[in-house]
N, C-alpha and C positions, 0 to 999 in steps of 0.2 A: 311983759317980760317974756312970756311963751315968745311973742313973735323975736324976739331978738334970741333967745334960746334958741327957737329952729334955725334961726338963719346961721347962729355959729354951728349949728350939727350939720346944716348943709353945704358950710362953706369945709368947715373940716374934713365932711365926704367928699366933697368936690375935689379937693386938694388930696386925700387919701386917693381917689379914682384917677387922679391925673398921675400920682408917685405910682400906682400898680398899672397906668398903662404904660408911662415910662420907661417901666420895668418890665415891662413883659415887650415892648419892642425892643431892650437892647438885648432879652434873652434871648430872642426870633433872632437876630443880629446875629450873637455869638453863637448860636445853633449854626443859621445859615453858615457861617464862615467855620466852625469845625465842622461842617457835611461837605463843605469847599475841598477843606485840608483833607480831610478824608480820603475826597474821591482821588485828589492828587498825591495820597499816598498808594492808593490803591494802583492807579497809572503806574505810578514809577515801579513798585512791583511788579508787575505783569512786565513793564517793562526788562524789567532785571531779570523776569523769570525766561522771558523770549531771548534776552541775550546768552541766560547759561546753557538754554537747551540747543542753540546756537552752538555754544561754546562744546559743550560738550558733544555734538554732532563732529564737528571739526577734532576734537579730540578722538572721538571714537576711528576718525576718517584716520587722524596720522598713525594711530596707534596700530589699525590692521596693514597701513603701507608698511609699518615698521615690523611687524609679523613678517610680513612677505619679505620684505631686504632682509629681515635675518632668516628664514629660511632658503632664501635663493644663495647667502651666504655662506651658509652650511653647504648646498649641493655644489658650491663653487669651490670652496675648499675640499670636499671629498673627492671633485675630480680634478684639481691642483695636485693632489696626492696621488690619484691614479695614474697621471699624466704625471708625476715624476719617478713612479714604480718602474713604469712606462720606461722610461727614459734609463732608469739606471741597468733594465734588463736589455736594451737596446746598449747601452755603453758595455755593459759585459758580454754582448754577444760581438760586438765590433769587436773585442778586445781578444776575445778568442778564433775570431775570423783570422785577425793580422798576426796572430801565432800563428795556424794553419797554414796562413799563407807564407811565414815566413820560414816553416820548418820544409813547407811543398817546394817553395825556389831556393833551401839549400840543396835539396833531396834532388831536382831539380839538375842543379850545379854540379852536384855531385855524380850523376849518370851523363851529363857533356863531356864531363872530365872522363868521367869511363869512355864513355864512346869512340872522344878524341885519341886513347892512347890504345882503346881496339882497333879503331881506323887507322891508326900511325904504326899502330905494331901489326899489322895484315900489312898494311903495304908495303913495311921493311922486310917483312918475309917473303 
């Protein structure tokens, strides 16, 4: 009876050794395959991390172009304004020219008409 006693304690080890190696290669398995997933999360990260620093490069880039257009817009508008000070003291002085000029060729008209009837009145005398 021992001998048939050992054989079922050895068949039952056997069979216990075969279920824990079973099990300890699907563990290796699902290790292997979440250290897979893993590293293919890590990939895609770095990935996403190289695209924002990208992203944000390009960001940093538009943002100082847009610094610059709004300040060259600023010095373009102050001198829009200067250039039309400009223009309005240019229209006021044309304005006071064509007075001048036009009070000089009455004044003008006005000493022909003299002249005319000093030379008309000398020569009737």
């Amino acid at each position: 009876m021992e001998e048939g006693l050992k054989d079922r304690v050895i068949l039952i080890l056997s069979i216990l050794v075969v279920v824990f190696f079973v099990t300890t290669i699907n563990s290796c398995s699902d290790t292997q395959k979440q250290r897979r997933e893993k590293e293919k999360e890590i990939l895609q990260r770095m990935e996403l991390e190289e695209k924002l620093n990208k992203f944000s490069q390009e960001k940093n880039i538009w943002e100082d172009n847009l610094d610059k257009c709004q300040k060259e817009l600023q010095e373009t508008k102050i001198k829009l304004d200067n250039l039309e000070k400009n223009l309005t003291q240019q229209e006021l002085i044309n304005k006071s020219l064509k007075e001048e000029l036009e009070k000089i060729t009455k004044l003008k008209e006005a000493l022909e008409e003299d002249l005319k009837e000093a030379l008309t009145g000398k020569s009737k005398k």
